[in-house]
KOLMINU-827645 format. One record per residue: residue number from 1; x, y negated, z negated of N, C-alpha, C in turn; residue in one letter. Coordinates in Angstrom, 2 decimals. Example, Ala and Ser with C-alpha at 12.3 -4.5 7.8 and 13.67 -1.06 7.14 Angstrom:
% KOLMINU-827645
REC   pos       n_u       n_v       n_w      ca_u      ca_v      ca_w       c_u       c_v       c_w   code
REC     1     13.19      5.69     -7.80     12.30      4.50     -7.80     13.20      3.30     -7.80      a
REC     2     12.85      2.25     -7.08     13.67      1.06     -7.14     12.90     -0.03     -7.87      s
This chain:
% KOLMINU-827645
REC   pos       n_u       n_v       n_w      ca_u      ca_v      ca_w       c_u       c_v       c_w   code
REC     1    -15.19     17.96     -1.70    -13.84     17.48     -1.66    -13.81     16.08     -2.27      x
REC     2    -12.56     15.94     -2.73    -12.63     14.64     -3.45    -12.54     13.68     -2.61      x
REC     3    -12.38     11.99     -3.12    -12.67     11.05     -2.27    -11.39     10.34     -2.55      x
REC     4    -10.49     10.05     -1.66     -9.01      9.58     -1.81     -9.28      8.04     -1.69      x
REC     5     -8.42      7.54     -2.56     -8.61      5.53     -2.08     -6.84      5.24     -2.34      x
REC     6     -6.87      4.77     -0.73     -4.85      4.06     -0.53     -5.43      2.98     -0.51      x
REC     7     -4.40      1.92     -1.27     -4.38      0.63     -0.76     -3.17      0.23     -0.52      x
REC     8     -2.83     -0.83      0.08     -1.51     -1.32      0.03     -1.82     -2.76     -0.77      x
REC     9     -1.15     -3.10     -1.66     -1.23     -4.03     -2.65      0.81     -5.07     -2.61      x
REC    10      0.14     -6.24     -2.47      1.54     -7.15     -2.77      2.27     -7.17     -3.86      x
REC    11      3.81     -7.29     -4.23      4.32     -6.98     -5.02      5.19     -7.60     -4.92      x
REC    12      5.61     -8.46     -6.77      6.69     -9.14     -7.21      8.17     -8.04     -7.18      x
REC    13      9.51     -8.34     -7.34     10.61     -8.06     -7.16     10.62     -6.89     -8.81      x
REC    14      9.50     -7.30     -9.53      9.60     -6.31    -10.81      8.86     -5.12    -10.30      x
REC    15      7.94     -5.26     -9.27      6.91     -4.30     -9.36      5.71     -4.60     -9.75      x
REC    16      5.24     -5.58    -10.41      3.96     -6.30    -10.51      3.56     -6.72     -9.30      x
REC    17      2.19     -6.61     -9.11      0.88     -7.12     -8.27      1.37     -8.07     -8.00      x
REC    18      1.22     -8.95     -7.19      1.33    -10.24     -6.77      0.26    -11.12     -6.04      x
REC    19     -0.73    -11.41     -6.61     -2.36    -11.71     -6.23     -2.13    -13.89     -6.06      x
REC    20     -0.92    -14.19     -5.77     -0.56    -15.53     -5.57     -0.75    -16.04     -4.19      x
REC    21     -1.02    -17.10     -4.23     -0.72    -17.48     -2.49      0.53    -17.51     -2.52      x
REC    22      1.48    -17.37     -0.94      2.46    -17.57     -1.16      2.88    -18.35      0.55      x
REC    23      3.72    -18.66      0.77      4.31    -19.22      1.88      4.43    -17.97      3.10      x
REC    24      4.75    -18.52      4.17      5.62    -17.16      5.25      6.87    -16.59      4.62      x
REC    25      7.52    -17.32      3.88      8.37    -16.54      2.97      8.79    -15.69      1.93      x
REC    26      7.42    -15.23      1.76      6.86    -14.93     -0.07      6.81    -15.87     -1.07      x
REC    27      7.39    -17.17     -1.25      8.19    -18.24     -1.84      6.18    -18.95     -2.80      x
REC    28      6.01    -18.91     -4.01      5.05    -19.35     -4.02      4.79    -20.58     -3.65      x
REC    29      3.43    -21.10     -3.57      2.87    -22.14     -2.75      2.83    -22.90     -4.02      x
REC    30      2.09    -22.40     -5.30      2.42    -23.55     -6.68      3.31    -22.96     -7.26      x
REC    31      4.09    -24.28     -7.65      5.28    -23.86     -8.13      4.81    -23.53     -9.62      x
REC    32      3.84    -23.98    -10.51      3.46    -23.77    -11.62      2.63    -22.20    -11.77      x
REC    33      2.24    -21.23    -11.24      1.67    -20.34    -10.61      2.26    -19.56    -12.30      x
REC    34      3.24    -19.14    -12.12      4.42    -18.26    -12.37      4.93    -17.22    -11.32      x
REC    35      4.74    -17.36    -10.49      4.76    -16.56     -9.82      6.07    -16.48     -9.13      x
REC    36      7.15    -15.23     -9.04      8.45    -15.05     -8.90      8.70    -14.97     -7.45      x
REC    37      7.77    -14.67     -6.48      8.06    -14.65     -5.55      7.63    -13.13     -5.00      x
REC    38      6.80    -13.12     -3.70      6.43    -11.45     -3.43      8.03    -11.47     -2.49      x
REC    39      8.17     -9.99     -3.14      9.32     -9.16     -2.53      9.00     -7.95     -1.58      x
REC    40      7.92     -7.86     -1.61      7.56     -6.81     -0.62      5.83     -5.74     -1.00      x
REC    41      5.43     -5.05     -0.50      4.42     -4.25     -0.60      4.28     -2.68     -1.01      x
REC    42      3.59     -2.26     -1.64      3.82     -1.02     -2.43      2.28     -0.21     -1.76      x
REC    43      2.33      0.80     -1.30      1.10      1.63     -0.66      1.13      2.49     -1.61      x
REC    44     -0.10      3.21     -2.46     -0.52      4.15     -3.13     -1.92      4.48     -2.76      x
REC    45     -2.18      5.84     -3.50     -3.08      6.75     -3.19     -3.79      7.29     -4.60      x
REC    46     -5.06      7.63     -4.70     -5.12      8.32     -5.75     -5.00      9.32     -5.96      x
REC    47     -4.40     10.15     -5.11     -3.73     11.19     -5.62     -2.20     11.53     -6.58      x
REC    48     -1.95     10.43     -6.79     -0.90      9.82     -7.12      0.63      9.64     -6.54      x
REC    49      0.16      9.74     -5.10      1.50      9.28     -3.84      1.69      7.85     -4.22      x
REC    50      2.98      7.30     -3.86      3.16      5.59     -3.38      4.32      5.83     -2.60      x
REC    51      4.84      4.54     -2.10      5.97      4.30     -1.35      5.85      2.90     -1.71      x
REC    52      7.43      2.46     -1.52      7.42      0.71     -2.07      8.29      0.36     -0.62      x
REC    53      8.19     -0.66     -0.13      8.76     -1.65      1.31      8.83     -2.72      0.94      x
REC    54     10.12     -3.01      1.47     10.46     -4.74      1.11     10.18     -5.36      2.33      x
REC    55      9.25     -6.49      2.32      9.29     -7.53      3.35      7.58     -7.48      3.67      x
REC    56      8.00     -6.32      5.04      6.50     -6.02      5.37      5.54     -5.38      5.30      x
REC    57      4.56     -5.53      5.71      3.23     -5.08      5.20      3.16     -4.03      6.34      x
REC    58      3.00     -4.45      7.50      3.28     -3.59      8.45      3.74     -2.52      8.33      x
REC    59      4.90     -1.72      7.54      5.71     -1.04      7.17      4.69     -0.12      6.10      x
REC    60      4.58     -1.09      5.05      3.63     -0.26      4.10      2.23      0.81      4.51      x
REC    61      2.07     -0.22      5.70      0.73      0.18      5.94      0.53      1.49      7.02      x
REC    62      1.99      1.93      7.72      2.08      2.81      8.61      2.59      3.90      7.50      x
REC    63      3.34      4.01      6.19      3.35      4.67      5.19      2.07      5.16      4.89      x
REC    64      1.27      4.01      4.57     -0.18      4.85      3.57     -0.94      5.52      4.79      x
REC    65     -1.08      4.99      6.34     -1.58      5.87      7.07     -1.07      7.05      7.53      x
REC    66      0.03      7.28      7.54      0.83      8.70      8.01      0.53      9.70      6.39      x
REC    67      0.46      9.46      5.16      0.20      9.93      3.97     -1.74     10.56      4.35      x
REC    68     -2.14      9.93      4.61     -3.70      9.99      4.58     -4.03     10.87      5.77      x
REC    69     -2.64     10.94      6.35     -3.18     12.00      7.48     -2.85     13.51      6.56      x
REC    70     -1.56     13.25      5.45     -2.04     14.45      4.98     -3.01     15.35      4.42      x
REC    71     -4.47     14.54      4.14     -5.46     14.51      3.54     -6.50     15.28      4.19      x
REC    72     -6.22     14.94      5.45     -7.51     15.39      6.50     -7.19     16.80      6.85      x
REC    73     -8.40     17.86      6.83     -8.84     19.13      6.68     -9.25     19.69      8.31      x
REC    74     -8.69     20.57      8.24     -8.60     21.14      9.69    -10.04     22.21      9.58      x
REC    75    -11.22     21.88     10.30    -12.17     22.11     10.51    -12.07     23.73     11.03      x
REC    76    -12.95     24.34     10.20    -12.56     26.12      9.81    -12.80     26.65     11.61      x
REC    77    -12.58     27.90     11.52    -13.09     28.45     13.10    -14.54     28.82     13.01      x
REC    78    -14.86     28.62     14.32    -15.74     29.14     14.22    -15.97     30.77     14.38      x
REC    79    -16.96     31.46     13.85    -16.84     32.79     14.27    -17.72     33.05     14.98      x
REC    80    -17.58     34.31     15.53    -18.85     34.94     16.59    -18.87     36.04     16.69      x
REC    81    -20.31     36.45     17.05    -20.82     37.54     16.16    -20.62     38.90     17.24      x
């Protein structure tokens, strides 16, 4: 079986990564950065699922775990002879 990888990754208001420090507000910390400001968090999978959440991470992260439960394989019966 294949090997699935979710992450939840930060995200500018375009949809770009957002790998900046930023304040409790999203608001960047250097203002020279470029950085627009994180708008929220995006959870994906390699299977090619995502979901996008504005704000919290928290949110994202109960997304990519309820997804990953679709993943898991219900262990066959056993038989007997």
């Amino acid at each position: 079986m294949a090997r699935r990888t979710l992450v939840t990754l930060p995200v500018h208001s375009d949809g770009s990564t957002c790998g900046h420090e930023v304040n409790s507000r999203g608001k960047p910390k250097d203002e020279t950065s470029g950085c627009t400001g994180r708008t929220g968090y995006k959870a994906t999978c390699s299977c090619g699922w995502s979901s996008s959440i504005q704000y919290l991470r928290l949110l994202a992260d109960e997304d990519r775990a309820e997804h990953a439960r679709t993943h898991t394989t219900v262990p066959a019966a056993v038989q007997t002879g």
